[in-house]
TISEVO-48788 format. One record per residue: x, y, z of N, C-alpha, C in turn. Coordinates in steps of 0.2 Angstrom, whole numbers, plus 5000, padded with zeros to 4 digits. Layout:
% TISEVO-48788
XYZXYZXYZ;...
% end
This chain:
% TISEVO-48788
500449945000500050005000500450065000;500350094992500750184995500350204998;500950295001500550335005500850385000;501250384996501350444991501050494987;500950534989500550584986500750594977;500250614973500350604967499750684964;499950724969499650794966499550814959;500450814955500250814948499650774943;499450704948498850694943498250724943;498050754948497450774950497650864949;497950884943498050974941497550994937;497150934934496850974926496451014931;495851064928495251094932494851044934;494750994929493950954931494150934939;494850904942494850894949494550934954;494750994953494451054956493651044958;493451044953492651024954492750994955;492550914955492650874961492750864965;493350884965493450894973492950944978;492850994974492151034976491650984979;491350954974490950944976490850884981;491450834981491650784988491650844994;491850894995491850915001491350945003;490750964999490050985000489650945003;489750875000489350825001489950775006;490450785009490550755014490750675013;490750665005490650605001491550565000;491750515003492450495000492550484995;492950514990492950504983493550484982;493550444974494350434973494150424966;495050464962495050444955495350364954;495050334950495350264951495250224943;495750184943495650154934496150184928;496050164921496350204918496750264919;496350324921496550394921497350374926;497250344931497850334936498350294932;498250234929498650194926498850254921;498650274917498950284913499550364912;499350414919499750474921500450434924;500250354927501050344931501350304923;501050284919501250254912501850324907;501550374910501550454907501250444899;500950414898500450414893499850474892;499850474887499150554886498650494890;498150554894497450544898497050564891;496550484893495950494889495750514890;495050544886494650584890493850544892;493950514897493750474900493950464907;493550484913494050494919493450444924;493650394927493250364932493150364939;492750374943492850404951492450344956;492750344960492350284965492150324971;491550334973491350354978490950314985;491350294993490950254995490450304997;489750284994489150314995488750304988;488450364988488050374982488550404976;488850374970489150384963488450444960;487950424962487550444958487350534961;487250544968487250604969488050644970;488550604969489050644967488950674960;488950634959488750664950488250724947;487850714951487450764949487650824955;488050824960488350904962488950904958;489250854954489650904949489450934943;488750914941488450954936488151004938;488051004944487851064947488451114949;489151104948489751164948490051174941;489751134936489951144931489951204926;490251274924489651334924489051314917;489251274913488951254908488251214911;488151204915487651174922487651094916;487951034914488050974913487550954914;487050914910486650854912487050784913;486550744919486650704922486450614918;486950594916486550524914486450454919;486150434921485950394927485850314924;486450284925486050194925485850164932;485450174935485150144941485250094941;485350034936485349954939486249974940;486849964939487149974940487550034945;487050084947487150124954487850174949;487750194943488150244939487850284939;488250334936488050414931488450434928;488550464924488950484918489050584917;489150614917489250694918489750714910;489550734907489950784901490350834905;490850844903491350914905491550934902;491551014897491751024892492551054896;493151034895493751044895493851114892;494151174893494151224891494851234887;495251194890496051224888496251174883;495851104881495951054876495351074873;494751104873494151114871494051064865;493950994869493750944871493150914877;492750864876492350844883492650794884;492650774893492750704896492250724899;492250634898491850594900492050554908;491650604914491650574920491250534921;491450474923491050414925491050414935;490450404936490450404945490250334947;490350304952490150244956490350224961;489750214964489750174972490250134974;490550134978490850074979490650014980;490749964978490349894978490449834979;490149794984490549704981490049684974;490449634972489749594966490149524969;489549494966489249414964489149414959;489349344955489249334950488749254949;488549264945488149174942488649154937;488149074937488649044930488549074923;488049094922487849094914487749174915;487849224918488049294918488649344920;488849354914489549424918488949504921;488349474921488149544926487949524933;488449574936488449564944487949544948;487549534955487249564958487749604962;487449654964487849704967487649754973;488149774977487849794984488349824989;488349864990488849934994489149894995;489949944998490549914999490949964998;491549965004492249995006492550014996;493050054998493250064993493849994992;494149944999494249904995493949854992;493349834994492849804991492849824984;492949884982492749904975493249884971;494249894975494749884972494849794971;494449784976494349684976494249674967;493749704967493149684961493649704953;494049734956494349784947494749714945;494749744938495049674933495849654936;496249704934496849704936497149734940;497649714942497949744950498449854945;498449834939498649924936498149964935;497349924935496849974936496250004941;496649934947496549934954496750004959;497150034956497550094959497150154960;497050184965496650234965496850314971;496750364969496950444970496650464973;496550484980496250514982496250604981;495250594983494950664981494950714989;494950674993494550684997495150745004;495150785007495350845009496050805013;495650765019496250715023496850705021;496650655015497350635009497350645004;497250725003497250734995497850694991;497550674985498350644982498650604983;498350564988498750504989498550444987;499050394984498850314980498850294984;498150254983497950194987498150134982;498450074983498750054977498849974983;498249944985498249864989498749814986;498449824979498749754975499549774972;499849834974500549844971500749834965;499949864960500049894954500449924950;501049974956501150014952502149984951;502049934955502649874952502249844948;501649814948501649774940501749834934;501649874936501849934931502449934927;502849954933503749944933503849864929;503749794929503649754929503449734924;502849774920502649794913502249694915;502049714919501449644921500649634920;500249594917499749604917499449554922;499149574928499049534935498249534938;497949494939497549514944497449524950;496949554953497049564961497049504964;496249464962496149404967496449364962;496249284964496149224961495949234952;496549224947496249234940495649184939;495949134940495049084940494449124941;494549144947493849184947493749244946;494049274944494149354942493949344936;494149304931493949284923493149234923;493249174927492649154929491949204927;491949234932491449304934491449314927;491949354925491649404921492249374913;491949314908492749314904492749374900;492349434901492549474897493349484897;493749474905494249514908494749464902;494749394900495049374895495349394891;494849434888494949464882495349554883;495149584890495549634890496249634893;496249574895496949564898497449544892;497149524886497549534881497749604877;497049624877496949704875497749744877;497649734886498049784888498749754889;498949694885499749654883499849664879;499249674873499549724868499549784867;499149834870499149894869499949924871;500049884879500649914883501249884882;501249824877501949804878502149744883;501449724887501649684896501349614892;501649584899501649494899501149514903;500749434900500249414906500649364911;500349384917500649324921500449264922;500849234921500849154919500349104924;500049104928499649114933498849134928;498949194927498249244926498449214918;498849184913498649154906498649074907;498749054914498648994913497848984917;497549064919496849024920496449064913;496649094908496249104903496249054899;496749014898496748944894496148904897;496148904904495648854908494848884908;494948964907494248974908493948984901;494248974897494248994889493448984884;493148934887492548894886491948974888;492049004894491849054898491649114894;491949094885491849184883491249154881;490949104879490449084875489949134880;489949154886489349194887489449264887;489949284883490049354882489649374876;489149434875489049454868489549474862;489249464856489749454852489949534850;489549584852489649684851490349664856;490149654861490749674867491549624866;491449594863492149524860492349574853;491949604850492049634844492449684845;492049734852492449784852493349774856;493549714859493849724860494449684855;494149644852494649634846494549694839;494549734839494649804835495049834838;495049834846495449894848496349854850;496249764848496649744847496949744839;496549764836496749754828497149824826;496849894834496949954831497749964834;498149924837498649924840499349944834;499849944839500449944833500649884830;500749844834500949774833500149714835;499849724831499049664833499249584833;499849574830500149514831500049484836;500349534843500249514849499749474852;499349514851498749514853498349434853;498449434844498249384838498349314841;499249324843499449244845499249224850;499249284857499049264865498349234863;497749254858497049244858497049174854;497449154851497649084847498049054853;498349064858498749014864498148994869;497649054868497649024876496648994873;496748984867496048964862495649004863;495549074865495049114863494749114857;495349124854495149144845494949104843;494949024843494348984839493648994841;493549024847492749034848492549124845;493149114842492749224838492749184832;493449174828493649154822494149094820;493549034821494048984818493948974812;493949034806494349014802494949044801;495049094806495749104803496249044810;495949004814496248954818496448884814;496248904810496148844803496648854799;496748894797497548884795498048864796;498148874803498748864807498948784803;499648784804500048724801500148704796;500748664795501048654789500948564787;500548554781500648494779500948484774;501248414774501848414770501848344768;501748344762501648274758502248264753;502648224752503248204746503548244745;503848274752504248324752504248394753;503548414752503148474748502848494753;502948544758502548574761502248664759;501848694763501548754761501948764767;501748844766501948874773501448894779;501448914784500948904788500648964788;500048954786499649034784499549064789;499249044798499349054803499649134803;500349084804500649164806501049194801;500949164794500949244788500549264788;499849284791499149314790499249364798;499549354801499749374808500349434805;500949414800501349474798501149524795;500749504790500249534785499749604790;499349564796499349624799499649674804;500149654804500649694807501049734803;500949734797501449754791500849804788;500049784787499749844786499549894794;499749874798499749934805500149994803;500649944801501350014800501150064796;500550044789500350084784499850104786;499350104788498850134791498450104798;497750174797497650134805496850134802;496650114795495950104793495750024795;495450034801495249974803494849924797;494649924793494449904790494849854786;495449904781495949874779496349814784;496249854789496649794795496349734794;495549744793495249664794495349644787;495149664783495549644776496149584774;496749614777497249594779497249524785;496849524789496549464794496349404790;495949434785495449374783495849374775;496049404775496249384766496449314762;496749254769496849214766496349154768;495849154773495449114775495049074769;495249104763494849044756495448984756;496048984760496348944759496348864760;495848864768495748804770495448774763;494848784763494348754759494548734752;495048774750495248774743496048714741;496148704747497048674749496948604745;497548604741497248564738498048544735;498348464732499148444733499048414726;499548434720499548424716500148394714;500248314712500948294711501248324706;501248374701501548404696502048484699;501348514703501448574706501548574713;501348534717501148544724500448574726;500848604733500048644736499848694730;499248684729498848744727498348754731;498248824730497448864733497148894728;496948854722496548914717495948924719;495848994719495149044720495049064726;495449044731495649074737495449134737;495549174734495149254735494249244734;494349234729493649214728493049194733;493149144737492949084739493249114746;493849164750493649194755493349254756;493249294750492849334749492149344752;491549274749491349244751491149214758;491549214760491649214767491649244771;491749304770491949354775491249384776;490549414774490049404775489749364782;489749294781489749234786489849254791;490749304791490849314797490549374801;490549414796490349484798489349454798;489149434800488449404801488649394807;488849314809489049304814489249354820;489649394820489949434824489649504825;489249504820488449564822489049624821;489249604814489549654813489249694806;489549764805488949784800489049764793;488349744790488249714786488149774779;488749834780488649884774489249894768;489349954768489749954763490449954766;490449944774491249914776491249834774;490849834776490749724774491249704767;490749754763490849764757491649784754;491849834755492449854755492849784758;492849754762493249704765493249654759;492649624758492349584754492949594748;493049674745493249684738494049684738;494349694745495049694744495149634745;494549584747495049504748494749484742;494549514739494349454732495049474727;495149544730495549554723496049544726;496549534731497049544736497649514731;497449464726498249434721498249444713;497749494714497649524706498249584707;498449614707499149654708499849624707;499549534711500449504712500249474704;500049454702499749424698500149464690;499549544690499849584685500549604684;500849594691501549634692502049594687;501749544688502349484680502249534673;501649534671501549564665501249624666;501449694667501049734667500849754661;500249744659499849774652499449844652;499249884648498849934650498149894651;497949844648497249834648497149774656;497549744657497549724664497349774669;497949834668497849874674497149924675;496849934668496349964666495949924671;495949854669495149824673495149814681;495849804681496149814690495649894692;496049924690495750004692494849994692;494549964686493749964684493649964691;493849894693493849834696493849844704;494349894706494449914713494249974713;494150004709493750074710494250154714;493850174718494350224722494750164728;494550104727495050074734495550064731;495850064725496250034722496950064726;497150124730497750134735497750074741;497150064740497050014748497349974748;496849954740497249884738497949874737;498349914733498949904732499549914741;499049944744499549954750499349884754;499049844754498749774755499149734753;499249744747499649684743500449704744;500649754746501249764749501549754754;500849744759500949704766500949634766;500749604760500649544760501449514758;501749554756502549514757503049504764;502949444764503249414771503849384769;504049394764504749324763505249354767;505649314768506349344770506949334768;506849314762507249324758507549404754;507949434757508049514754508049524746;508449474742508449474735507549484733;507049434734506349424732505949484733;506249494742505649554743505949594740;506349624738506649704735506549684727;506349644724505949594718505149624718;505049594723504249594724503949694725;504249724728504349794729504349834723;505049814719504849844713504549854707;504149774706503549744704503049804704;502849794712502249844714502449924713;503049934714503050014711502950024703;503049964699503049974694502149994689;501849944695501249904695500850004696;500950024700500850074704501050144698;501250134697501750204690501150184684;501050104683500650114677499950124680;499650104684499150144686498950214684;499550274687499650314687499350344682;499950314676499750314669499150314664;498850254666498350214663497750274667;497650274676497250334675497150414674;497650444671497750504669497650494661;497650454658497650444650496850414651;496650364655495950324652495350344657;495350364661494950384667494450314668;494950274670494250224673494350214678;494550264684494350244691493650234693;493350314691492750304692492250294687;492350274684492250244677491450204675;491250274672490450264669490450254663;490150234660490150224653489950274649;490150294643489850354639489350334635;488950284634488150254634487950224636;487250264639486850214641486350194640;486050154643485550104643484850124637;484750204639484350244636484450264631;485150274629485450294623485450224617;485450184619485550114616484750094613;484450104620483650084617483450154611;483650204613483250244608483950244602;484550234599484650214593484450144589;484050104593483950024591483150034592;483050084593482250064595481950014600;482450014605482149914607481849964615;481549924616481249894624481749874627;481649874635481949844641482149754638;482749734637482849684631483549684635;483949574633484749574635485149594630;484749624624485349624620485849724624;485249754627485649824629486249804634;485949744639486649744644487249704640;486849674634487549634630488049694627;487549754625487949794621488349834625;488049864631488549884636488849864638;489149794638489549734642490049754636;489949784628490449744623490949824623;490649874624490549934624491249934631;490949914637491449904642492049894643;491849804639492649774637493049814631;492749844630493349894623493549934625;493549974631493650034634494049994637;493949954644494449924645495249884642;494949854636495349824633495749864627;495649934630496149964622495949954617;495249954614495149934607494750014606;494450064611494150104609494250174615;494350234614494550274620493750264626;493950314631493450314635493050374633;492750374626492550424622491850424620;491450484618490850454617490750444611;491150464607491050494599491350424599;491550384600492150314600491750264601;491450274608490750234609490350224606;490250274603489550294598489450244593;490250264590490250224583490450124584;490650124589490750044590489950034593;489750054597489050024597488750014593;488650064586488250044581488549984578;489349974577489449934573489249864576;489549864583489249794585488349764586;487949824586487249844586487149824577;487349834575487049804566487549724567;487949694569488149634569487649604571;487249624579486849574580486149574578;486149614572485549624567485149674570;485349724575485049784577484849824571;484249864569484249914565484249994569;484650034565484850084567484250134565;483850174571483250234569483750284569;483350324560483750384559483450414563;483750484564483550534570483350594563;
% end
């Protein structure tokens, strides 16, 4: 237990207020959780600050809305004995978001991580926090301003760069296996080892996520995708078997079989580099997932050919396909992110593919093809080199600069990124005379491929004239105007 004051954390003005308002009401209060973890980390504060009050959380809240001069509305969860207060921050002009609560014990059942819950000391409250880094808490209150209260010697797992819990991991995870899945969270966010103890009762309690909803599992593997390094994360969730109950297909890769000599590589943990190589290039979560799943058409497609070996044809295809199923599954959104994911894993080895033969009508249809993602994709497929062999990758590299240059080319000369046709459907029917008919999407279809294929510019007058000519082949008659 320290007794060392820690004034600098409690400078910004929101503590002022609070502090205010514990001294009015007579109320012990303490800052405690991330905001404290993270000031002795010297990491930026979220703007998100958490307070434990033994008493009512809920009427401290509302007298800090009440010294706020912007007078804050109060948001109140009753069954959990919260409230939540906006605080517009003036000198970040910025809000944090103050969270208040009682202090509490909880009980758990088998088949729920929601507590029964019922007053209690503030170290009753610190019993109940997931980890012994977010157990640590700052006093509000006049007695001992400033000083950490710190039971479980957090601020050594800190130094120690440890991820710990206070009581019994069995039953810490038990309770609630949300904690599983943050204790990986914050191994990778921070850098730290779990302790061997607290990941050898994840392995044991691992069955326990099945009663977690799948939003709250979601949100914590995103904020582990949104990491530097999500590798970390990726593997601890493959050791201790979490991840076959989110995603086994990407568990399903793992491993190398090896028939008459002939082995594949282990797609496992090339799919694990892949995202760690697209972090370095951006933080569009989406693409991340892209990168995740891009090879999951692999199981189903694997396939041992004595002439060639392993193949995987249609792989993109066929996990394209797939990724829907999961984004169902996982209640995730079923929009134009889906979609987008959908379009970089289909296309994902159309780039490795053209980079042997760069043609201009290749790259045209790649462009049709991937549209404005086409950056995405090329940065996707640049993550997708894992060799380590330094001759191939510096091979592979300048391929895709090459791949990338004629892009460049092809769309400054041909404009088919966003690429509409210079006739339409209505145009076709009134030179042909025809009705709603296949022969219009046939003639659009022929019209397409010839802009694509360099047989005609992206022109109208160009257009015009091929349409008629292939329009009289299929015995079209043309109306004079």
């Amino acid at each position: 237990m320290s007794n060392k004051k820690y004034i600098k954390a409690i400078e910004l003005p929101v503590f002022d207020v609070v502090a205010e308002a514990v001294a009015d009401l007579q109320l012990e209060t303490y800052v405690i959780g991330g905001y404290v973890r993270d000031f002795l980390l010297h990491r930026p504060y979220k703007k998100d600050i958490d307070f434990v009050a033994v008493g009512s959380g809920i009427d401290l809240a509302k007298k800090v809305a009440q010294l706020i001069p912007e007078k804050s509305k109060v948001q109140i969860f009753k069954t959990y004995g919260t409230a939540m207060v906006r605080y517009p921050d003036k000198a970040s002009k910025e809000i944090i978001d103050l969270e208040f609560v009682g202090a509490r014990k909880e009980s758990y059942s088998k088949n729920s991580r929601n507590p029964e819950v019922e007053t209690g000391t503030l170290q009753d409250d610190q019993n109940r926090r997931d980890f012994t880094i977010n157990a640590m808490a700052i006093s509000l209150n006049q007695i001992n301003y400033g000083v950490l209260l710190d039971p479980f010697n957090g601020i050594e797992d800190l130094n120690n760069k440890i991820i710990k819990t206070p009581l019994d991991p069995d039953i810490t995870y038990s309770d609630d296996p949300l904690r599983m899945m943050r204790a990986i969270r914050f191994a990778t966010q921070l850098s730290f080892e779990i302790e061997k103890d607290s990941l050898d009762a994840i392995k044991r309690n691992s069955e326990r996520l099945k009663i977690i909803s799948t939003e709250r599992i979601v949100d914590e593997l995103h904020k582990i995708l949104m990491t530097d390094k999500p590798s970390i994360g990726l593997k601890l969730l493959y050791n201790t078997n979490l991840l076959g109950y989110i995603l086994p297909e990407l568990t399903a890769l793992s491993g190398v079989e090896q028939i008459k000599g002939q082995k594949h590589k282990d797609n496992f943990y090339h799919t694990l580099q892949v995202v760690d190589n697209i972090a370095k290039a951006t933080d569009n979560l989406w693409l991340r997932w892209a990168a995740l799943l891009h090879d999951i058409g692999k199981v189903p497609t694997k396939k041992f050919d004595k002439k060639v070996g392993w193949t995987f044809h249609g792989h993109e295809f066929v996990g394209s396909k797939m990724v829907k199923k999961i984004f169902r599954r996982l209640h995730m959104p079923l929009n134009e992110k889906m979609k987008y994911v959908e379009k970089i894993v289909a296309l994902s080895s159309r780039p490795v593919i053209l980079a042997e033969n760069v043609t201009d009508s290749a790259v045209r249809r790649l462009v049709f093809d991937a549209g404005t993602d086409i950056d995405d994709l090329m940065t996707h497929c640049e993550a997708d080199i894992t060799t380590k062999n330094n001759k191939r990758e510096k091979q592979y590299r300048n391929n895709f600069k090459k791949v990338r240059l004629k892009i460049r080319e092809v769309e400054e000369r041909d404009r088919v990124r966003n690429f509409q046709p210079p006739i339409t459907g209505e145009m076709i029917m009134e030179t042909f005379n025809l009705k709603p008919c296949r022969e219009i999407g046939t003639l659009k279809e022929f019209i397409k491929d010839a802009i694509l294929d360099g047989k005609i510019s992206n022109d109208y007058d160009e257009a015009y004239a091929y349409m008629i000519k292939k329009g009289m082949k299929m015995g079209l008659t043309v109306i004079e105007k």
